[in-house]
Structures are given as C-alpha cells and as structure tokens.
N, C-alpha and C positions, 0 to 999 in steps of 0.2 A: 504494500500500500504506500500510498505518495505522504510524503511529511506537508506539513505547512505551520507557518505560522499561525500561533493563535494567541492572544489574549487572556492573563491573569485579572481577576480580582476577588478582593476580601468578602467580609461576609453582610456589608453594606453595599456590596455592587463596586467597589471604589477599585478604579486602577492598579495595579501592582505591577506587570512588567508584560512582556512577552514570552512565549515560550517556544519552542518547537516541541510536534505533538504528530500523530499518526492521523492522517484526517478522517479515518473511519474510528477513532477512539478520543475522540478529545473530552478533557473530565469536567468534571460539572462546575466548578467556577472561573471557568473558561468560555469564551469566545470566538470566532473567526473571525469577527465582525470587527474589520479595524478602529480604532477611534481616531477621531479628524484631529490633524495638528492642531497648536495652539490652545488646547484643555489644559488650564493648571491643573484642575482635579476633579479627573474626567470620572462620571459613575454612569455604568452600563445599565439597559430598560431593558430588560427581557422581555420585556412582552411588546416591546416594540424594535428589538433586536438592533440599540442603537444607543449610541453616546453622548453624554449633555452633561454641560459643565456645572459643577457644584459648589464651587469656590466664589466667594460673594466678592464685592470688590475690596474690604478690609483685607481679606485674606489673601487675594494676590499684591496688596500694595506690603505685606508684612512679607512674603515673596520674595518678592523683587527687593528689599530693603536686606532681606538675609542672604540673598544671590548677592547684593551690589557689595556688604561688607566681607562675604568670601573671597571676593575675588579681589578688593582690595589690600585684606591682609598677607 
C-alpha cells in the first residue's frame, strides 16, 4: 500500500504535527486533510473534514512577541 502524509492532532482536535502513515490505515486522531498555511492554531472539524483557526488575536500577538524575543536572543 502507498504511504502519505497525514495529519496529527490532540484530543481537542488541535494541530500536532504530521506524520507519515499507510493510507489504507491511518489512526484515529489523524487526518489526510491538509490544513491551509498561515493557522497559528489550526483545530480540525470532522464533520466537516476541514481546518479553522482557533487562536484569537491576543494569542497570536503573545506569538509573534515570543517568536520576535527568540530570535533576538
């Protein structure tokens, strides 16, 4: 059988990473369904087999403020 990539997440639907997986066996908090660039904190809709951002705007500006001091230290 053909691999492919698929899609992790926790047990609120929330992002975790990718994985590679047998595409006649992918496990249950998995996806194939990629999610669209630019999600800070993409959480998956089963039931509508699709990706939507969950992260408010507080939380990408706290984000972008803990990115911007990594990269300066």
């Amino acid at each position: 059988m053909a691999d492919i990539q698929a899609y992790t997440y926790d047990e609120n639907y929330i992002y975790e990473r990718p994985i590679i997986v047998d595409a006649d066996n992918i496990p249950p908090n998995c996806t194939a369904t990629e999610p669209p660039d630019g999600l800070w904190r993409g959480q998956y809709q089963p039931d509508k087999d699709e990706w939507i951002e969950t992260a408010t705007a507080d939380d990408i500006q706290q984000i972008i403020l803990t990115m911007t001091r990594s990269v300066s230290e």
